[in-house]
Backbone as a chain_set.jsonl record, in Angstrom:
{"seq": "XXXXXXXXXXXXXXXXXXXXXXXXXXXXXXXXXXXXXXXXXXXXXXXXXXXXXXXXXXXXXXXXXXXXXXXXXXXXXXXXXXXXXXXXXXXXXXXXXXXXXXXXXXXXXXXXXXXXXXXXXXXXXXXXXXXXXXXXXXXXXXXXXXXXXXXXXXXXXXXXXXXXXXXXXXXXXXXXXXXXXXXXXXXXXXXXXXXXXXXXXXXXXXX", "coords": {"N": [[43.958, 3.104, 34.316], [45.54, 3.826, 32.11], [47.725, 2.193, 31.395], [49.537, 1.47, 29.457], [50.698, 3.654, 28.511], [51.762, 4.481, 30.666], [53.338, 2.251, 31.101], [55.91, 2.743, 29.443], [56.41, 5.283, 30.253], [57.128, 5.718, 33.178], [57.552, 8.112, 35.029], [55.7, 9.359, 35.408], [53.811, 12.347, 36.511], [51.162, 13.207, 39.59], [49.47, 14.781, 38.279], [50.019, 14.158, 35.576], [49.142, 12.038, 35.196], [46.58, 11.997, 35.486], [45.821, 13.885, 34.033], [45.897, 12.282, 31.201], [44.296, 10.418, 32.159], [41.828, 11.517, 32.266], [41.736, 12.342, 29.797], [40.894, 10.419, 27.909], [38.369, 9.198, 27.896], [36.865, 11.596, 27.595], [37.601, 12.313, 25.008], [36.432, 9.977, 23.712], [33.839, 10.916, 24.493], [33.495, 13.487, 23.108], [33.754, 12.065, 20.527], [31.139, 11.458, 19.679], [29.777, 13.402, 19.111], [31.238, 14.631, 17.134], [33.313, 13.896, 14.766], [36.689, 13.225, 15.283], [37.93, 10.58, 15.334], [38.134, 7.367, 13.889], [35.59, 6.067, 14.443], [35.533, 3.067, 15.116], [37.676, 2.579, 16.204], [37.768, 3.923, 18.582], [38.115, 2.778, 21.018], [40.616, 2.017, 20.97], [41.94, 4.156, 21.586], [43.974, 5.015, 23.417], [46.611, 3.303, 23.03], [46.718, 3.385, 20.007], [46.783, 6.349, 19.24], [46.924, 8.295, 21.665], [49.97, 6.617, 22.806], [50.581, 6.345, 20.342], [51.243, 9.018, 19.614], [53.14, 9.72, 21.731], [55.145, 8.704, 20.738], [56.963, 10.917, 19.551], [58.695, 11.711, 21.31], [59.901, 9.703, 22.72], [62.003, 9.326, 20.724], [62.882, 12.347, 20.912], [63.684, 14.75, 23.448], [61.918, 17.557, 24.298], [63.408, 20.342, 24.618], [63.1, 22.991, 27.6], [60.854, 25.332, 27.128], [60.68, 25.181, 24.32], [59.048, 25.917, 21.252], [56.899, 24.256, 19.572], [54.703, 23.604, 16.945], [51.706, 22.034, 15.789], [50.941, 20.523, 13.008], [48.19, 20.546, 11.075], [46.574, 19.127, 13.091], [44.153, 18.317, 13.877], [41.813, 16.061, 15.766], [43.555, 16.746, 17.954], [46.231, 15.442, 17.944], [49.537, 14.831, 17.224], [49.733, 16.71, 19.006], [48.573, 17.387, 21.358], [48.582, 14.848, 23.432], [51.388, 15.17, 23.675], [52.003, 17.851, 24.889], [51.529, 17.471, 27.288], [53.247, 15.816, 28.258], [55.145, 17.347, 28.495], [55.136, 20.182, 29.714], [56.391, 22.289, 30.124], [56.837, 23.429, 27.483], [55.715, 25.118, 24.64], [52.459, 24.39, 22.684], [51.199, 24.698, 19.528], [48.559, 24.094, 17.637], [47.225, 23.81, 15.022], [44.92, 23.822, 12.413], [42.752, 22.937, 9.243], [40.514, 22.505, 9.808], [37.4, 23.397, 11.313], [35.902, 22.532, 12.888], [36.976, 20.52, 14.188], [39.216, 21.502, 15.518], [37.855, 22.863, 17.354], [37.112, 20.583, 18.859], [40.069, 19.652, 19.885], [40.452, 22.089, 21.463], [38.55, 22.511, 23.196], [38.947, 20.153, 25.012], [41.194, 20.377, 25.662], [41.753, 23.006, 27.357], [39.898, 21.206, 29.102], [41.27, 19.25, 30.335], [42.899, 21.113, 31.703], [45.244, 22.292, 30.145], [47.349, 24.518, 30.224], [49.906, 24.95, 28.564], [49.079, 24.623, 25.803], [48.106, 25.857, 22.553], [45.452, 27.096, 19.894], [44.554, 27.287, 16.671], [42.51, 27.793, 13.987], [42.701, 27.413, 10.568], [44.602, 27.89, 7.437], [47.821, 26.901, 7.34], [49.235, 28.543, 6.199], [48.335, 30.9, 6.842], [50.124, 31.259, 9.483], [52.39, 33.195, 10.705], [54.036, 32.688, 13.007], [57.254, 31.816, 14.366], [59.084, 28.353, 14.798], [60.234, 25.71, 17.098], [60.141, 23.069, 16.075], [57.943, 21.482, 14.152], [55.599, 19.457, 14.471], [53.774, 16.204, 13.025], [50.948, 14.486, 11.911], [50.559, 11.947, 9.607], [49.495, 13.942, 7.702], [49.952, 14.618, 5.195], [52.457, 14.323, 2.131], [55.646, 14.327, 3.102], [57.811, 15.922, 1.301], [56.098, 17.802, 0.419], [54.742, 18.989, 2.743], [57.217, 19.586, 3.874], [57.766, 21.897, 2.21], [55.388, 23.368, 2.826], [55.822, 23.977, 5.479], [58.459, 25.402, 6.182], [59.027, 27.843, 6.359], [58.12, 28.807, 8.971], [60.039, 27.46, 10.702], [62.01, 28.331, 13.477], [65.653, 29.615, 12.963], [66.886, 29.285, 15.382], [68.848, 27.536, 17.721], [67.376, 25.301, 19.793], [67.601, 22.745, 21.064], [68.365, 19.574, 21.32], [69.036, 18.023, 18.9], [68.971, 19.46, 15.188], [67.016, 21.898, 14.208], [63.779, 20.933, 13.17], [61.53, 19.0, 11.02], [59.212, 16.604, 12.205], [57.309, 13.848, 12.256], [54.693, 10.884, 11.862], [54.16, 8.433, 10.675], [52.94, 5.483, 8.618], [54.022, 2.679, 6.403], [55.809, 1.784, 3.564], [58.657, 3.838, 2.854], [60.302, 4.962, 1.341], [60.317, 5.534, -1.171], [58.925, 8.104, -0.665], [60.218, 9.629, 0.697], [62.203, 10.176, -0.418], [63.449, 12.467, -2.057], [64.213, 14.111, -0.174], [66.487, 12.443, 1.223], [68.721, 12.941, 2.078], [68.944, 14.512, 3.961], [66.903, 13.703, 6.038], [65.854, 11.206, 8.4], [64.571, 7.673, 9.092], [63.125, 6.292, 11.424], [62.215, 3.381, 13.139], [59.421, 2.678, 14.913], [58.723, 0.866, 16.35], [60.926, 0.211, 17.526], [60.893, 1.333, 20.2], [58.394, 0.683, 20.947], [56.36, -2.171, 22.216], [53.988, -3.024, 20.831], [51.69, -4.511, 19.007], [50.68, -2.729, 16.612], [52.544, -0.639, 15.994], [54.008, -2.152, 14.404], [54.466, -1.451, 11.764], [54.634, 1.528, 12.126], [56.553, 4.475, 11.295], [58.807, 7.023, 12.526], [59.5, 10.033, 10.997], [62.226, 12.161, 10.747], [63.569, 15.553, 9.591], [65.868, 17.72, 8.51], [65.377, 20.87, 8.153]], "CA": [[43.374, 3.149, 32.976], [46.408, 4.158, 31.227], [48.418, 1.138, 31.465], [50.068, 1.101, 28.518], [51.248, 5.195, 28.377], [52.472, 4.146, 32.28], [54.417, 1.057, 30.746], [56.507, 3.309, 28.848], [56.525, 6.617, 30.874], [56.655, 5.395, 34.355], [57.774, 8.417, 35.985], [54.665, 10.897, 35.116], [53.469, 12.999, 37.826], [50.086, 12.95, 39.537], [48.706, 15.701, 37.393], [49.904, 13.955, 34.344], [48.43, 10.387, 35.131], [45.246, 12.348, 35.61], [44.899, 14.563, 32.543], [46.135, 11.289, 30.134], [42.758, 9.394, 32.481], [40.951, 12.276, 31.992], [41.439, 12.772, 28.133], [40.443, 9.083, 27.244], [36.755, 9.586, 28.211], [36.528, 12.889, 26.918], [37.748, 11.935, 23.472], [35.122, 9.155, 23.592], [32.488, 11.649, 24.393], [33.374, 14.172, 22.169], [33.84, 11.886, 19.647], [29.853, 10.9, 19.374], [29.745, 14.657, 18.404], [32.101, 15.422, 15.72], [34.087, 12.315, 14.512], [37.499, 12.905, 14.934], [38.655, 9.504, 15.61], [37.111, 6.759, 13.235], [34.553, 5.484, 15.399], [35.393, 1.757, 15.241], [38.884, 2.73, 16.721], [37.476, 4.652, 19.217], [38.211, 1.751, 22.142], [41.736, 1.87, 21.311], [42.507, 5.484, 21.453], [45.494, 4.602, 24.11], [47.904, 3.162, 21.812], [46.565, 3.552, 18.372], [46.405, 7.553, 19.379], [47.857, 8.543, 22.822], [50.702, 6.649, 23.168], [51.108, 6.987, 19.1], [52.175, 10.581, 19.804], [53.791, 9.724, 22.297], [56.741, 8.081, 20.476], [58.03, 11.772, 19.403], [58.746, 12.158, 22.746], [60.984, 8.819, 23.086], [62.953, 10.414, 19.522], [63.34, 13.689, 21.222], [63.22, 15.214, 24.716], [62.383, 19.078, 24.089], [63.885, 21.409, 25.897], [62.085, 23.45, 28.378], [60.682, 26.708, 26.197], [60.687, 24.918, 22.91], [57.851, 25.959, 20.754], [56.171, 23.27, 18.707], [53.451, 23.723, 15.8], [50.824, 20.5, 15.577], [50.448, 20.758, 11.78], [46.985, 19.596, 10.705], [46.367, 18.35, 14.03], [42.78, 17.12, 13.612], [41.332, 16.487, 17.134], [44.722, 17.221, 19.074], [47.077, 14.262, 17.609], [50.238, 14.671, 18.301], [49.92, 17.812, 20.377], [47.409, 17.403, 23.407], [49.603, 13.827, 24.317], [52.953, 15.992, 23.663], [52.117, 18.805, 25.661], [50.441, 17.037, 28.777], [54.25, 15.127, 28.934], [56.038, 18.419, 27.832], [54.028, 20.963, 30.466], [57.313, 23.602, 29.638], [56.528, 23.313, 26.311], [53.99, 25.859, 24.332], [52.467, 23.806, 21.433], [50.367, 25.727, 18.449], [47.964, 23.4, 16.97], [46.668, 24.357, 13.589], [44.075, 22.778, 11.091], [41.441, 23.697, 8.456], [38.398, 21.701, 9.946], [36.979, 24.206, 12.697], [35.163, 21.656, 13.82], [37.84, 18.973, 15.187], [40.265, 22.707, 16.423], [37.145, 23.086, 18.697], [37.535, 19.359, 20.358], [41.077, 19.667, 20.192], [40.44, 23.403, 22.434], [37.726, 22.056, 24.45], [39.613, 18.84, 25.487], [42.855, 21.24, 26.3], [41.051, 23.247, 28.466], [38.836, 20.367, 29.974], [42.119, 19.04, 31.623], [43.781, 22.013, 32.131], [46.371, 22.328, 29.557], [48.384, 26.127, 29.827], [51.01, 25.094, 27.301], [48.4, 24.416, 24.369], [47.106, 27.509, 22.108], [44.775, 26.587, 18.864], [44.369, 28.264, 14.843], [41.905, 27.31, 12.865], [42.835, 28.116, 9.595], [45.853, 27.789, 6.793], [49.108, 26.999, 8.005], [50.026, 30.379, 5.317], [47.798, 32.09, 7.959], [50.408, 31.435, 10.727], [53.981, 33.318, 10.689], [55.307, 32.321, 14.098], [58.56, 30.622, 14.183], [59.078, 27.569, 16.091], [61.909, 24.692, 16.718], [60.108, 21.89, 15.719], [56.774, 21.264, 13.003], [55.295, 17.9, 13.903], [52.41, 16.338, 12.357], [50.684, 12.796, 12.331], [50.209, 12.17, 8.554], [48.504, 14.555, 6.933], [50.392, 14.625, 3.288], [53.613, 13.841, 2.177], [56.995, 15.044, 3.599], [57.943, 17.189, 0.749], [54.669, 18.848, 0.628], [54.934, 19.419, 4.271], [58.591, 20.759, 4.378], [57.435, 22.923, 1.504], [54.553, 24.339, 3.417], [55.868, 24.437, 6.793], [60.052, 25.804, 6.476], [58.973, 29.099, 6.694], [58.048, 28.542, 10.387], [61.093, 26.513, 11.394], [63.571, 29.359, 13.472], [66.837, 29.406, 13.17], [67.522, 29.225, 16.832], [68.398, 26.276, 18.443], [67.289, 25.283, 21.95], [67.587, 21.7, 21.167], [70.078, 18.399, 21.224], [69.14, 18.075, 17.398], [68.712, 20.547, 14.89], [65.349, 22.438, 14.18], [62.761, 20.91, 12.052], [60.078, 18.4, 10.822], [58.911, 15.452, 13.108], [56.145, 13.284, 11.347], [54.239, 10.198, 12.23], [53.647, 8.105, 8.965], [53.524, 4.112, 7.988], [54.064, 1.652, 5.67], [57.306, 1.949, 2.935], [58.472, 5.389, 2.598], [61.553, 4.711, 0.895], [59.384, 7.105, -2.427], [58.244, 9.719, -0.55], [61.493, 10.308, 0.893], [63.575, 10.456, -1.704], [63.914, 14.037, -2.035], [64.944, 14.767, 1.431], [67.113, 11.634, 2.124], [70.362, 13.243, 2.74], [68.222, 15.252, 5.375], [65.989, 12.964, 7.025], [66.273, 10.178, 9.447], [63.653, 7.27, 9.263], [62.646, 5.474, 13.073], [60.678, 2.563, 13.517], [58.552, 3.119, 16.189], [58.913, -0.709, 17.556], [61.958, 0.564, 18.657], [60.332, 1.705, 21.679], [57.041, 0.192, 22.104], [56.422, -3.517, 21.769], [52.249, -3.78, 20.744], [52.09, -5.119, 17.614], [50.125, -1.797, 16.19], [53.699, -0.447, 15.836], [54.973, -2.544, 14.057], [54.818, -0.757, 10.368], [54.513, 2.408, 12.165], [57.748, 5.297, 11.615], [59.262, 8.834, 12.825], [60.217, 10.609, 10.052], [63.089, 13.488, 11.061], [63.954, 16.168, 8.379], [66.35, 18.793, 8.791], [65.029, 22.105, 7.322]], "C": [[44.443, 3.259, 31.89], [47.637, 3.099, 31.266], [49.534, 0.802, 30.312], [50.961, 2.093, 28.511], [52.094, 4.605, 30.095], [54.223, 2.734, 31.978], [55.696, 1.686, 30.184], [57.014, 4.686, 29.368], [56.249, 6.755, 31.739], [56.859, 6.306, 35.279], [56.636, 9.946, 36.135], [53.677, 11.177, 36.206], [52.195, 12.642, 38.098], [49.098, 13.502, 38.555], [48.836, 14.764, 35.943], [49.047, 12.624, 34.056], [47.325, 11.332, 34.688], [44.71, 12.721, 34.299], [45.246, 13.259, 31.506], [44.466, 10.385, 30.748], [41.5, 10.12, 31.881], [40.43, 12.293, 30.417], [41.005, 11.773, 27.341], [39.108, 9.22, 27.294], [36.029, 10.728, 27.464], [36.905, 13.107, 25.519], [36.399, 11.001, 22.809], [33.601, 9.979, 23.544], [31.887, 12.592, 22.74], [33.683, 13.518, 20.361], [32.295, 10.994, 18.762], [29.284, 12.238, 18.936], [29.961, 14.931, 17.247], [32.896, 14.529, 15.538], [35.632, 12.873, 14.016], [38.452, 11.958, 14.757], [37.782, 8.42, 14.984], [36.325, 6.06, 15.019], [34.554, 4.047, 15.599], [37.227, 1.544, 15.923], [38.888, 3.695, 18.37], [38.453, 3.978, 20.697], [40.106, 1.428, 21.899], [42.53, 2.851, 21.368], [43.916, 5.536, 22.377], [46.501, 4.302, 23.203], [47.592, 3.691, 20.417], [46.921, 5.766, 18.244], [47.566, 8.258, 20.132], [49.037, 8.402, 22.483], [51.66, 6.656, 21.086], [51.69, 8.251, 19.063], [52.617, 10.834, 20.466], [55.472, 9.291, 22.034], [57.629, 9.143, 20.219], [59.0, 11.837, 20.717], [59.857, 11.099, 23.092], [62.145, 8.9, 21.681], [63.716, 11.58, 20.148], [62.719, 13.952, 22.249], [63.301, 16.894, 24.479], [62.624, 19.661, 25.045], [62.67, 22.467, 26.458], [61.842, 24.68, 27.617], [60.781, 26.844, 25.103], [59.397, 25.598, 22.74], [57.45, 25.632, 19.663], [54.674, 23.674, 18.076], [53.259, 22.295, 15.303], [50.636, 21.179, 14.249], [49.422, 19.586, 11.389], [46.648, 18.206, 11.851], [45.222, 17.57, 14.695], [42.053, 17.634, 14.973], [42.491, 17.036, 18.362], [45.959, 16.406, 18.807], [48.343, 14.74, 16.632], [49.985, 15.18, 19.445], [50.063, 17.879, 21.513], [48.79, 16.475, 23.97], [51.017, 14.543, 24.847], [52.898, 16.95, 25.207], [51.775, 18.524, 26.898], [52.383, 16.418, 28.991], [55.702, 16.221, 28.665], [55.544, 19.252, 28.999], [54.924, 22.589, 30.348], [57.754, 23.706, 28.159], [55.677, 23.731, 25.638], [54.313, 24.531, 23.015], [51.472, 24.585, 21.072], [49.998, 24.633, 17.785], [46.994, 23.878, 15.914], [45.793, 23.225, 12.569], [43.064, 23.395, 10.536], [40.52, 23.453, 8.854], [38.709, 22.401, 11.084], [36.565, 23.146, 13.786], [35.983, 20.843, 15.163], [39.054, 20.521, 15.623], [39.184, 22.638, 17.472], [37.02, 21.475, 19.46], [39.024, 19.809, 20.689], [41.326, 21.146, 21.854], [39.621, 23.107, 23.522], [38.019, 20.806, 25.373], [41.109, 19.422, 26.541], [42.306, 21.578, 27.265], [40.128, 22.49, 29.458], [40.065, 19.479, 30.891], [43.338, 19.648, 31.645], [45.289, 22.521, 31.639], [46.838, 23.974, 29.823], [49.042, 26.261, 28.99], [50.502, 24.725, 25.837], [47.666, 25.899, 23.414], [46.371, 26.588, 20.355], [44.457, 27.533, 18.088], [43.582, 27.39, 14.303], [42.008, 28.2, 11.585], [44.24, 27.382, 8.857], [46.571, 27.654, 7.202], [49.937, 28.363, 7.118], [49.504, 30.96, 6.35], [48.984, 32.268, 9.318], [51.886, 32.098, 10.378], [55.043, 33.221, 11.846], [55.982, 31.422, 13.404], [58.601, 29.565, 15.384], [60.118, 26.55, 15.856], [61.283, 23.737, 16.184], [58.01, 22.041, 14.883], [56.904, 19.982, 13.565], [54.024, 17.248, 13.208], [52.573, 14.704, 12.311], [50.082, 12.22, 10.674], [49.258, 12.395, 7.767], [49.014, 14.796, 5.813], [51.94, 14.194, 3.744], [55.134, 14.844, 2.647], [57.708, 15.852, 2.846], [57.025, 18.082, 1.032], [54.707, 19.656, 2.028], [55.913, 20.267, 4.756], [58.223, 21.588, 3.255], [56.859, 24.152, 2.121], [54.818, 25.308, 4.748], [57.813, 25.033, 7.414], [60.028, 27.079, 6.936], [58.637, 29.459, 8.072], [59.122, 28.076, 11.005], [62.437, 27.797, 11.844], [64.591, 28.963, 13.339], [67.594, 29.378, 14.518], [67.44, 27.944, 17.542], [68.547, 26.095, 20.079], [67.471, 23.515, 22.009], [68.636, 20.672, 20.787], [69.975, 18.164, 19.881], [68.938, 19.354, 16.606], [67.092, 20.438, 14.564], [64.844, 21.751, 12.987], [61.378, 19.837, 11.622], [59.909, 16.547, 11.489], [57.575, 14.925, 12.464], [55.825, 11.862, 12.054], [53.92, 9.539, 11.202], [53.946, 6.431, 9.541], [53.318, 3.629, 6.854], [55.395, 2.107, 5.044], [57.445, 3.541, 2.53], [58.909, 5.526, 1.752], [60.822, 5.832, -1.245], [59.331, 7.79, -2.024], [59.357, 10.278, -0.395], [62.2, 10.244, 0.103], [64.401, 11.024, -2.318], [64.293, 14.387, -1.051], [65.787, 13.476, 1.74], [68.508, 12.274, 2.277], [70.091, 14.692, 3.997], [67.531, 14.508, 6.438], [66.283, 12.05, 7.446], [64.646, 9.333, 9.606], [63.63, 6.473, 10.568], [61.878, 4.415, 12.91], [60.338, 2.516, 14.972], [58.846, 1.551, 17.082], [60.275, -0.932, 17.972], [62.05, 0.617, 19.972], [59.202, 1.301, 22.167], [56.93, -1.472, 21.255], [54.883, -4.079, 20.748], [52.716, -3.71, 19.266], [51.435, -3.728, 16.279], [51.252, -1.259, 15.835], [54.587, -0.814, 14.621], [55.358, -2.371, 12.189], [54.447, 0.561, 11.047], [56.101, 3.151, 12.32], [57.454, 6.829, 12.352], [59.281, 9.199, 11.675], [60.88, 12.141, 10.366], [63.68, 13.991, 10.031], [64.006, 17.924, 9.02], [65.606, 20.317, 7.904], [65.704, 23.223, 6.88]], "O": [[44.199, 2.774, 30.786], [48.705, 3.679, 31.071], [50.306, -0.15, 30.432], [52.133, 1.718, 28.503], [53.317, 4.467, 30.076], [55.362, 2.537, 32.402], [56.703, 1.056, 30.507], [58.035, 5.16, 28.868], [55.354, 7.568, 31.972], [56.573, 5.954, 36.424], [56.749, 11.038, 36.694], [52.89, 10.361, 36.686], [51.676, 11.877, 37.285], [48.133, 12.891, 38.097], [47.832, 14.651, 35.24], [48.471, 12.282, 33.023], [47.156, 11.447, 33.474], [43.757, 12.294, 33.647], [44.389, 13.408, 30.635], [43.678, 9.857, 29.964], [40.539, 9.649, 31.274], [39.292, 12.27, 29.949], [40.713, 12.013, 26.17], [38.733, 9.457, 26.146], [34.931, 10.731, 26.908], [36.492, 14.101, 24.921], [35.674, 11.224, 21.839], [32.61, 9.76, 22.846], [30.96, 12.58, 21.93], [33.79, 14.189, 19.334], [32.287, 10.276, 17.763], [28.21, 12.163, 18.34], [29.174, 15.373, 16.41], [33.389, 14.267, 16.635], [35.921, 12.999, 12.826], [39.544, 12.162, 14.228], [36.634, 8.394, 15.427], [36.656, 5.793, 16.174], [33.605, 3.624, 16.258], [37.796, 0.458, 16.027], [39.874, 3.998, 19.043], [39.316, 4.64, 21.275], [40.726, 0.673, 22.648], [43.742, 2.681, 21.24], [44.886, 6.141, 21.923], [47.183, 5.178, 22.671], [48.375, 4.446, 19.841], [47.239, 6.301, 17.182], [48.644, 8.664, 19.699], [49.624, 9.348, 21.957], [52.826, 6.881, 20.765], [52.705, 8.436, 18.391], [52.9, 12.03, 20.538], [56.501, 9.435, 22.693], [58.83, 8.955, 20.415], [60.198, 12.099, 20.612], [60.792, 11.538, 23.763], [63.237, 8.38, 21.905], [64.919, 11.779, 19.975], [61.53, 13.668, 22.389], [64.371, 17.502, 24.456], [62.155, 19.557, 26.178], [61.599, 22.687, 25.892], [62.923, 25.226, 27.398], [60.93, 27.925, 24.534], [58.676, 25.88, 23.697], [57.506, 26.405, 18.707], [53.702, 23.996, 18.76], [54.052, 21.564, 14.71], [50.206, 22.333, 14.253], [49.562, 18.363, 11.351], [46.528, 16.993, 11.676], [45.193, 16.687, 15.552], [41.765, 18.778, 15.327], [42.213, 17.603, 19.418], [46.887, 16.719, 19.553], [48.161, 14.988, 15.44], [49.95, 14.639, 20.55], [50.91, 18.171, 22.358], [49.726, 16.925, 24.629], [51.549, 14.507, 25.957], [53.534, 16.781, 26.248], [51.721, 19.476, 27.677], [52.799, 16.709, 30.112], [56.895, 15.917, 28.657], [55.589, 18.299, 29.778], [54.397, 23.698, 30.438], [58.88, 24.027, 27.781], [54.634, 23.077, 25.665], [55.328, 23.994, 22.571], [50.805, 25.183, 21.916], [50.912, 24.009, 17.247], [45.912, 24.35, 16.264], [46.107, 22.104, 12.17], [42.455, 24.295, 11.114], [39.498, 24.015, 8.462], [39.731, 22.298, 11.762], [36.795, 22.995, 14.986], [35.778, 20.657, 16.363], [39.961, 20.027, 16.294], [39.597, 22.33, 18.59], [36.828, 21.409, 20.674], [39.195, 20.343, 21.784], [42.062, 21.09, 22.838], [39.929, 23.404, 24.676], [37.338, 20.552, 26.367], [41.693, 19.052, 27.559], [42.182, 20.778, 28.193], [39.663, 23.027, 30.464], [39.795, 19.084, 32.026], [44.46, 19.143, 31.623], [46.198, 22.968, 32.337], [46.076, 24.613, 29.097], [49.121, 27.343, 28.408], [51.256, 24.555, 24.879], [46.831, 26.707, 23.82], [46.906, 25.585, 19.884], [44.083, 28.612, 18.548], [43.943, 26.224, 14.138], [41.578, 29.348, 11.478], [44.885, 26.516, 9.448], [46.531, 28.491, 8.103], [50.98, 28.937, 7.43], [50.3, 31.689, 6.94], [48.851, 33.211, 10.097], [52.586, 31.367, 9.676], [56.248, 33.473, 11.85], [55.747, 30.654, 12.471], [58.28, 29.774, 16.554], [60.764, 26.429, 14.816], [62.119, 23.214, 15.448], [57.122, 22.758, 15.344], [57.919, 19.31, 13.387], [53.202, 18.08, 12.823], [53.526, 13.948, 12.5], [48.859, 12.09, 10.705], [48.436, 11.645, 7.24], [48.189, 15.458, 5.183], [52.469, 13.906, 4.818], [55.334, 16.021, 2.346], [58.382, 16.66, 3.485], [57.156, 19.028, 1.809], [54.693, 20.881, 2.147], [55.847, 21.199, 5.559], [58.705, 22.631, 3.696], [57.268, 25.313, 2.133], [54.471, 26.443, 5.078], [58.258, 25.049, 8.561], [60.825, 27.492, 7.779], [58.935, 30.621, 8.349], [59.106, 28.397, 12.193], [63.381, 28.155, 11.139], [64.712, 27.762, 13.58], [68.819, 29.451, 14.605], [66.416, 27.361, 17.899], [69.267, 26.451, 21.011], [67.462, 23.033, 23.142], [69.601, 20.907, 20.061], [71.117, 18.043, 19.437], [68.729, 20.37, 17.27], [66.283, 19.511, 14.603], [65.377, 21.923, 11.891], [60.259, 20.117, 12.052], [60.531, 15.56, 11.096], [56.756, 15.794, 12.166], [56.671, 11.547, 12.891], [53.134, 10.214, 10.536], [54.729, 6.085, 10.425], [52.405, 4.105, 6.181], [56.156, 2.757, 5.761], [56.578, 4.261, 2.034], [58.29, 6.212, 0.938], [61.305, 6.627, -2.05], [59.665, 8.756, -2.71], [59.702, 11.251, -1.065], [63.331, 10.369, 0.572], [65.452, 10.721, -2.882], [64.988, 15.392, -1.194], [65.796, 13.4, 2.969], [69.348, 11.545, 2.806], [70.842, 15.473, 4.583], [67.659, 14.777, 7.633], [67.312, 11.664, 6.892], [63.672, 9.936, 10.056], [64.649, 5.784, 10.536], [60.74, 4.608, 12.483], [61.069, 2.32, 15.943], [59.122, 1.395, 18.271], [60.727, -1.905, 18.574], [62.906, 0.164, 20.733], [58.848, 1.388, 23.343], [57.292, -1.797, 20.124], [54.747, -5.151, 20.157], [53.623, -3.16, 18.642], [51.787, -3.865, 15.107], [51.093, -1.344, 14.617], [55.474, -0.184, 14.045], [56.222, -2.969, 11.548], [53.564, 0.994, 10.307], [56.877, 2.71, 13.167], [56.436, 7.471, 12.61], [58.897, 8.226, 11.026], [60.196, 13.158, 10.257], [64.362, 13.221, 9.356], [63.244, 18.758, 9.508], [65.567, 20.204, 6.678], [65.12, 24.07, 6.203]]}, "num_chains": 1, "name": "protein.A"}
């Protein structure tokens, strides 16, 4: 079923095939519930989704005992994908809509995540520290390193330094403007070939 996440990440265990088979179905379900995934995109939740949050992951390999905060992570996007190919990796997924924290929690637990924990609420509400903030665009990259620096420790466990991992497309070359002698833009069709890619970036910003 996962043919595409396999094309790209051919060496993922049995457990991990499973929970990536598992979580396609169970997104679909839960998404005739509570709409976190437009509903006319539903049928391509593999790439457009999945292996979309999967590209942090070909950016950066975290080290084993990192601890990552999903900012405004919706139904689970980056996170869930992250943490299913991370499994020594806690991730903290945070967002204001209760609604889409409870798929994101009931999806974790429905294939057996350990390294996922879930906040509903403010990202002011949270004061852990962690190495890395990522997020799949939910505002702009100032706004974001505004909100979310105060989380970012000063300890590094990782081959880059600590800080904001983002998922964004089209021209950035505005938003960033204020952080460019910090940030690092990616194009994602770096690493994956489907044509969905192909205005999609990283955006890396030191904190």
């Amino acid at each position: 079923m996962i043919e595409h996440i396999l094309k790209y990440f051919p060496n993922l265990s049995d457990l991990q095939i499973d929970q990536f088979n598992r979580m396609i179905p169970l997104y679909a379900e839960w998404n005739e519930k509570i709409n976190v995934i437009s509903r006319k995109d539903i049928s391509n939740i593999e790439i457009n989704h999945i292996l979309h949050s999967l590209a942090i992951a070909k950016f950066i390999k975290f080290s084993d005992g990192s601890e990552i905060m999903d900012f405004g992570s919706g139904g689970g996007f980056p996170g869930i994908p992250l943490a299913v190919l991370f499994p020594d990796v806690h991730f903290h997924l945070i967002d204001r809509i209760g609604k889409k924290m409870r798929v994101a929690n009931e999806i974790a637990e429905a294939i057996g995540m350990k390294n996922v924990s879930t906040q509903h609420g403010d990202s002011g509400e949270c004061h852990r520290l962690f190495d890395f903030v990522v997020s799949r665009a939910v505002m702009p990259q100032p706004d974001l390193v505004r909100l979310a620096k105060k989380n970012i420790s000063n300890v590094q466990k990782n081959a880059i330094p600590n800080g904001i991992i983002t998922l964004k497309g089209g021209d950035l070359t505005h938003e960033i403007m204020p952080l460019k002698d910090r940030s690092e833009i990616i194009n994602i069709n770096n690493y994956f070939d489907e044509p969905f890619f192909d205005s999609k970036k990283i955006v890396y910003t030191i904190v």
